[in-house]
PyMOL commands that place a pseudoatom at each C-alpha (Angstrom):
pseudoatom trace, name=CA, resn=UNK, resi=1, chain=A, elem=C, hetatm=0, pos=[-35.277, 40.851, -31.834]
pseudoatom trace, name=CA, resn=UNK, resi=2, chain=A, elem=C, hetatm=0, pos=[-34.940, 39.817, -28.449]
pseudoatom trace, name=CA, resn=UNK, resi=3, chain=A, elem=C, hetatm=0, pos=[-35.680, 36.419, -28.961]
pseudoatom trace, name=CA, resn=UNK, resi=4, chain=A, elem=C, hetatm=0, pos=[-33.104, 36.284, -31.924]
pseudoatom trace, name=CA, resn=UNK, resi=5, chain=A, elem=C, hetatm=0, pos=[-30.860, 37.709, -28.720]
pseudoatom trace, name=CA, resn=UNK, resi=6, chain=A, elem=C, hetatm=0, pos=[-31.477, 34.490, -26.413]
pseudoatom trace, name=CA, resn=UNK, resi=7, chain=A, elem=C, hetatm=0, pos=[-31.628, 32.419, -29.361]
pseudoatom trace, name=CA, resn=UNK, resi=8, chain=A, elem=C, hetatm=0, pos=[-27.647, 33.402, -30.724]
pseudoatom trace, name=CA, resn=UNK, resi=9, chain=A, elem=C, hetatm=0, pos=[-26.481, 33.577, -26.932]
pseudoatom trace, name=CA, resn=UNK, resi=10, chain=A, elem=C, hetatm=0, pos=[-27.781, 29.831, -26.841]
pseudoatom trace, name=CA, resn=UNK, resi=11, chain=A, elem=C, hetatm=0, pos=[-26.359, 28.742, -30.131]
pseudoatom trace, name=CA, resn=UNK, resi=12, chain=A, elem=C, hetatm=0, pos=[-22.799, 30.847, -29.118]
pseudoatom trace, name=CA, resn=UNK, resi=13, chain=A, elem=C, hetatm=0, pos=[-19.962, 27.831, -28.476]
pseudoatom trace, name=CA, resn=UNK, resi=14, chain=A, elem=C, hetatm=0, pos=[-19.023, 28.304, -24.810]
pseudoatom trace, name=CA, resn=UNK, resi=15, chain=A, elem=C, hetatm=0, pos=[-15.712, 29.075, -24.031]
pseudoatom trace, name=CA, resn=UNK, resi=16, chain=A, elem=C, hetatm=0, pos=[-13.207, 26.279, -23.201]
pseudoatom trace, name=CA, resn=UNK, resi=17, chain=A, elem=C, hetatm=0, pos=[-13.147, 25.302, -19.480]
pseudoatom trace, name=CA, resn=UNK, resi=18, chain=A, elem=C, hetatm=0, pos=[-9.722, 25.071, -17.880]
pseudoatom trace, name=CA, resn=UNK, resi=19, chain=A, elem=C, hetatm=0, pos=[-8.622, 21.406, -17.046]
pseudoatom trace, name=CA, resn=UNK, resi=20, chain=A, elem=C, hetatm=0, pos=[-9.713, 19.589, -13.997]
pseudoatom trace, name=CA, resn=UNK, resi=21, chain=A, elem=C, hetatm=0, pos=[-7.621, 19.950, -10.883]
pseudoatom trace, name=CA, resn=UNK, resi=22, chain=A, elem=C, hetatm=0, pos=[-6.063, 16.356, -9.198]
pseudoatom trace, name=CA, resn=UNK, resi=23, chain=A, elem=C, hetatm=0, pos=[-7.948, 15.314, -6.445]
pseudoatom trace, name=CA, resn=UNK, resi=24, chain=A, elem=C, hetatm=0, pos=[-6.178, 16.872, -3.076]
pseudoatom trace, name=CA, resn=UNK, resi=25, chain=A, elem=C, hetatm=0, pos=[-4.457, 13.725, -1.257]
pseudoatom trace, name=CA, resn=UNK, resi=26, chain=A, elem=C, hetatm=0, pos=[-6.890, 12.901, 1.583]
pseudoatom trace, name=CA, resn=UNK, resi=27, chain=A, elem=C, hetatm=0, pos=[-5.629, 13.127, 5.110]
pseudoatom trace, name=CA, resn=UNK, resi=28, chain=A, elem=C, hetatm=0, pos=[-8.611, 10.468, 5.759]
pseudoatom trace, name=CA, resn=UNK, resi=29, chain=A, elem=C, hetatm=0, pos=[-6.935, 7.869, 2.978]
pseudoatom trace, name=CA, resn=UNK, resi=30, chain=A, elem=C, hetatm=0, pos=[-5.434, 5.516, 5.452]
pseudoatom trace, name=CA, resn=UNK, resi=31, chain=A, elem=C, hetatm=0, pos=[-8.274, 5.215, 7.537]
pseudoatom trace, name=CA, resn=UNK, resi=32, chain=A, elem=C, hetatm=0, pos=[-10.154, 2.862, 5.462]
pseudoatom trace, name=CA, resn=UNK, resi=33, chain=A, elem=C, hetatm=0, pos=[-9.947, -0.299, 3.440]
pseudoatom trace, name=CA, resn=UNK, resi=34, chain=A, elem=C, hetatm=0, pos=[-8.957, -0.797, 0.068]
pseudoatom trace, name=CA, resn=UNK, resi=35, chain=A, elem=C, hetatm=0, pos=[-11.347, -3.794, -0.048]
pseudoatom trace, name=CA, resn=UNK, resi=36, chain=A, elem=C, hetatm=0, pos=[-10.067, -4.706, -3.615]
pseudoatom trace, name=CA, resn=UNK, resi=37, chain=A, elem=C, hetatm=0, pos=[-6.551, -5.364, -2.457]
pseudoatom trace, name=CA, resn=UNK, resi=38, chain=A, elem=C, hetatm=0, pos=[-8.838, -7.409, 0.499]
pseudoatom trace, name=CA, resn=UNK, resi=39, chain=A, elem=C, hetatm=0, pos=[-10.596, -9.366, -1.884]
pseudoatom trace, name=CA, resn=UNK, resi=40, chain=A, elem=C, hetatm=0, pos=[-7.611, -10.044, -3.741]
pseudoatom trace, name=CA, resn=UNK, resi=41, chain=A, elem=C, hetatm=0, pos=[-5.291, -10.915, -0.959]
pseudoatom trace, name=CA, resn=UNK, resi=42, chain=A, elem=C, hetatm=0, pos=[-8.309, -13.659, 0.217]
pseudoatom trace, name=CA, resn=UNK, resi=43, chain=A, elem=C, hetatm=0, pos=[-8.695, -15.031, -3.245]
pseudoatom trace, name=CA, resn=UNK, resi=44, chain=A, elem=C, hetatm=0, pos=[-4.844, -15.526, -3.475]
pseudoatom trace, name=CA, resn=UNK, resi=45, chain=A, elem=C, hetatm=0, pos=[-4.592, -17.428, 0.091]
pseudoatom trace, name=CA, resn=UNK, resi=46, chain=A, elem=C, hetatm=0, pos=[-7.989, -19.760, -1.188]
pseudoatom trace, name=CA, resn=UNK, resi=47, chain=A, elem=C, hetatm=0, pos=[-5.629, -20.626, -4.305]
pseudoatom trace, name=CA, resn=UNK, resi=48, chain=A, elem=C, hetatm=0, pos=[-3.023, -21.586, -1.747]
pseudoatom trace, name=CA, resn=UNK, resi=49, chain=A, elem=C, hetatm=0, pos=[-5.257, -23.364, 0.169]
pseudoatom trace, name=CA, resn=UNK, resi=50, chain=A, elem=C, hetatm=0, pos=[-6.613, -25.212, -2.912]
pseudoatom trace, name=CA, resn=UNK, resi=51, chain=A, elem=C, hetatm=0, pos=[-2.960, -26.253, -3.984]
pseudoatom trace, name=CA, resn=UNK, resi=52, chain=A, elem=C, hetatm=0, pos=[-2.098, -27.298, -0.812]
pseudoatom trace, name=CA, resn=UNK, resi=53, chain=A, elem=C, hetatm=0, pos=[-5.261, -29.373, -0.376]
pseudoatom trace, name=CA, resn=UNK, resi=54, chain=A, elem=C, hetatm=0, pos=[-3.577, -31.087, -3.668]
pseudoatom trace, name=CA, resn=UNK, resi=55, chain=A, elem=C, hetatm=0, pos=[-0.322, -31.143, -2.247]
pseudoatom trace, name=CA, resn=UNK, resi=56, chain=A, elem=C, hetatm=0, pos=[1.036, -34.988, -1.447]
pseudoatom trace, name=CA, resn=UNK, resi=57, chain=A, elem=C, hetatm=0, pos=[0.138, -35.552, 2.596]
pseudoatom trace, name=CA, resn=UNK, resi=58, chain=A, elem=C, hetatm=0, pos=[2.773, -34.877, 5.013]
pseudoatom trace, name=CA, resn=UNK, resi=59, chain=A, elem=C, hetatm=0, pos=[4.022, -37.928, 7.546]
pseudoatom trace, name=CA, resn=UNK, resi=60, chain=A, elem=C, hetatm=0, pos=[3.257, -37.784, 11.038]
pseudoatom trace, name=CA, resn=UNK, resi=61, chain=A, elem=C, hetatm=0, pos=[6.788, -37.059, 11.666]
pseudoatom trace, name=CA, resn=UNK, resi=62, chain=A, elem=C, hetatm=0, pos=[6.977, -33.828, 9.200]
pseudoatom trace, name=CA, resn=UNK, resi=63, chain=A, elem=C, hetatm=0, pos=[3.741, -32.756, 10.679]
pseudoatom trace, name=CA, resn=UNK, resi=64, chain=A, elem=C, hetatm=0, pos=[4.909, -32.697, 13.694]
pseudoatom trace, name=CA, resn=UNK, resi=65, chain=A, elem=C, hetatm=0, pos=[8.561, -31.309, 12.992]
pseudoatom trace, name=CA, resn=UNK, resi=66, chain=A, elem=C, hetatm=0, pos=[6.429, -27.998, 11.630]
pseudoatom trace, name=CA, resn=UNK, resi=67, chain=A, elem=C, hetatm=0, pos=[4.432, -28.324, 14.905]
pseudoatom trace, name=CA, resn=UNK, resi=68, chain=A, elem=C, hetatm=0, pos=[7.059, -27.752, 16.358]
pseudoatom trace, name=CA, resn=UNK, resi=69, chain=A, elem=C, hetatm=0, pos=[9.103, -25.304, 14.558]
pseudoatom trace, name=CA, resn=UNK, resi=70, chain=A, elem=C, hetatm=0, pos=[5.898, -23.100, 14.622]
pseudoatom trace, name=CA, resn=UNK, resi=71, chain=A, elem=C, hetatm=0, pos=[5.339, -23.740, 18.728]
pseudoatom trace, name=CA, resn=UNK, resi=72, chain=A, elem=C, hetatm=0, pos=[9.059, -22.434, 19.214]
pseudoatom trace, name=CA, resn=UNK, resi=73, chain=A, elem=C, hetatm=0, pos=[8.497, -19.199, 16.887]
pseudoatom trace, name=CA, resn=UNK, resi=74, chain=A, elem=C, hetatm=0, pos=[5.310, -18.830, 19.252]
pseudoatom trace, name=CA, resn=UNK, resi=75, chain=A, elem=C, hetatm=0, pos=[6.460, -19.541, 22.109]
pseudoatom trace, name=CA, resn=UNK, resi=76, chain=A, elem=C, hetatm=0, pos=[9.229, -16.574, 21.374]
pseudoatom trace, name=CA, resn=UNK, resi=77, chain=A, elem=C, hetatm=0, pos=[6.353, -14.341, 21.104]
pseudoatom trace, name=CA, resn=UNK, resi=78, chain=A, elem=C, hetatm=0, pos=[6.855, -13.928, 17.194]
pseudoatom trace, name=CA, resn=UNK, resi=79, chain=A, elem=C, hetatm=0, pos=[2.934, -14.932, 16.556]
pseudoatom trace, name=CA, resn=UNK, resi=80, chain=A, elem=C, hetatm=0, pos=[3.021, -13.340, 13.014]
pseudoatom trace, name=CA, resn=UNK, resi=81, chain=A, elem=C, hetatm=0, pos=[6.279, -15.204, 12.256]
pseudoatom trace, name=CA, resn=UNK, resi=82, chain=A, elem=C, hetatm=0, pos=[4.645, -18.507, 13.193]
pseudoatom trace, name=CA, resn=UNK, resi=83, chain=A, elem=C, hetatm=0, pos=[1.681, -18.045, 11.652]
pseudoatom trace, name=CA, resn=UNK, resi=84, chain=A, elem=C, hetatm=0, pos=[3.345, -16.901, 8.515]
pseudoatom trace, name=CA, resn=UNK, resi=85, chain=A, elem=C, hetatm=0, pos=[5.436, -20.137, 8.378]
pseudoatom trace, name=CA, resn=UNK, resi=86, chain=A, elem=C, hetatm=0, pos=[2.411, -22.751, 8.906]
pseudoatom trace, name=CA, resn=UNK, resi=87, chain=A, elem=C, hetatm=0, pos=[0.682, -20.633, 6.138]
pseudoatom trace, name=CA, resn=UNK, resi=88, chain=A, elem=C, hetatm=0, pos=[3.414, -21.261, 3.546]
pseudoatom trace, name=CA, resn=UNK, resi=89, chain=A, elem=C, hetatm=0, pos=[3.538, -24.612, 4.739]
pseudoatom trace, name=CA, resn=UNK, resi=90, chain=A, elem=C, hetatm=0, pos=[-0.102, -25.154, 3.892]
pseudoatom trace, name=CA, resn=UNK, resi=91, chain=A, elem=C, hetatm=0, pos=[-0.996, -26.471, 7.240]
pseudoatom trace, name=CA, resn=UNK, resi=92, chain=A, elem=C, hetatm=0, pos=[-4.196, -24.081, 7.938]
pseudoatom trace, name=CA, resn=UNK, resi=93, chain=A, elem=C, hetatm=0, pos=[-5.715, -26.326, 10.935]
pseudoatom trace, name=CA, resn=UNK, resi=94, chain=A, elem=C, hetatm=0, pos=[-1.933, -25.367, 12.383]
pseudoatom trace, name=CA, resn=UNK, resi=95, chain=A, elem=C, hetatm=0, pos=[-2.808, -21.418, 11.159]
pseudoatom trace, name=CA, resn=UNK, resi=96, chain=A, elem=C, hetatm=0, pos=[-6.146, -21.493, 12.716]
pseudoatom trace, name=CA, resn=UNK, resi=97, chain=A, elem=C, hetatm=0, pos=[-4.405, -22.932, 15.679]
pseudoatom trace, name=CA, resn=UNK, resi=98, chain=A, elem=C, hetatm=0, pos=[-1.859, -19.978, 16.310]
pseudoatom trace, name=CA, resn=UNK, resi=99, chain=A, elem=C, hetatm=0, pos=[-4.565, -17.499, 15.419]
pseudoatom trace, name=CA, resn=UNK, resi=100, chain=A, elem=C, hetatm=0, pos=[-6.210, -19.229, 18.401]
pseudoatom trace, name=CA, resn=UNK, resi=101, chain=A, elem=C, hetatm=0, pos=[-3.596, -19.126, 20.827]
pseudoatom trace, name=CA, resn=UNK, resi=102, chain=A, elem=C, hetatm=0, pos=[-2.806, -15.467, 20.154]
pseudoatom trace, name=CA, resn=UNK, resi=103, chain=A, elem=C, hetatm=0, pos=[-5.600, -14.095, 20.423]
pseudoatom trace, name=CA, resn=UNK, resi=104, chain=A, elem=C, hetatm=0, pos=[-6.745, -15.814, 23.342]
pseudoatom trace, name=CA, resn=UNK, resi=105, chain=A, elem=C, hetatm=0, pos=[-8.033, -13.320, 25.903]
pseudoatom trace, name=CA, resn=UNK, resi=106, chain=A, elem=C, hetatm=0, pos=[-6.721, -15.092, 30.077]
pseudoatom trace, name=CA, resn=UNK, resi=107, chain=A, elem=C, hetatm=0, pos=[-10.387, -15.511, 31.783]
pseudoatom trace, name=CA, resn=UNK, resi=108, chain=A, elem=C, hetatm=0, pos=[-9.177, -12.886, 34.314]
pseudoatom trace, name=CA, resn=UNK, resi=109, chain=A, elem=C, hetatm=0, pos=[-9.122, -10.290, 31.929]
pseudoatom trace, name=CA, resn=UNK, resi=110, chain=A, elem=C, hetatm=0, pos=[-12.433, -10.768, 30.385]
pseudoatom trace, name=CA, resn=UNK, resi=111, chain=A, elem=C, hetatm=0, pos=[-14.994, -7.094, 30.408]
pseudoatom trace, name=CA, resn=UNK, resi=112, chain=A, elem=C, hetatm=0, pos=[-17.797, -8.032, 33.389]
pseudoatom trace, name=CA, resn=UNK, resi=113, chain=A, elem=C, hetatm=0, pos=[-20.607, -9.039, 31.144]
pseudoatom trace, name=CA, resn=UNK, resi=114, chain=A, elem=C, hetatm=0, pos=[-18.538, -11.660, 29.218]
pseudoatom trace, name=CA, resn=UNK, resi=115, chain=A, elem=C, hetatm=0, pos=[-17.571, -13.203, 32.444]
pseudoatom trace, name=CA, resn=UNK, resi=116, chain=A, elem=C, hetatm=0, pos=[-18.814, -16.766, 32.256]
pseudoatom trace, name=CA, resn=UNK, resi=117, chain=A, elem=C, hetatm=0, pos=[-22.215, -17.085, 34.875]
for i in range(1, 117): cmd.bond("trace and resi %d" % i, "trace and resi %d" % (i + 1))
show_as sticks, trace
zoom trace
């Protein structure tokens, strides 16, 4: 009898759970990388890259017009703006250049160990 007991309880349909609650919005979320949108974004500027590779060459004096229009935008400070404008242009040796100059640490201001020996 008692197994006929367990044996009922364990053949009874359980009762309908309630629905899943939404995930509570973390407070964390913005700390981290959404490495999709990453990957994405990188893939995109390689398909630029490729077109422009493709693109017809520029003259010496075009190339050195957007030299120039990007060196002024620098100059002004506006390194995002300037390297935003050689991107679109295509011109990634004039990209890598900015990125370069921007970042570019004065020797004074180097941490102790990094100081050159």
């Amino acid at each position: 009898m008692h197994a006929m007991l367990v044996l009922a309880a364990l053949l009874a349909q359980p009762a309908e759970a309630p629905p899943p609650l939404p995930p509570a919005a973390s407070p964390f979320g913005g700390l981290f990388t959404d490495w999709r949108a990453a990957n994405a974004q990188s893939l995109e500027q390689e398909r630029s890259r490729d077109s422009a590779a493709n693109a017809p060459a520029r003259t010496a004096a075009e190339a050195r017009a957007l030299g120039d229009r990007v060196g002024r935008i620098v100059a002004e400070g506006a390194c995002e703006e300037g390297e935003r404008v050689a991107r679109e242009a295509g011109d990634f040796a004039l990209v890598r250049a900015v990125q370069d100059h921007c970042r570019r640490i004065p020797a004074g201001q180097l941490p102790a160990w990094a100081q050159p020996q």
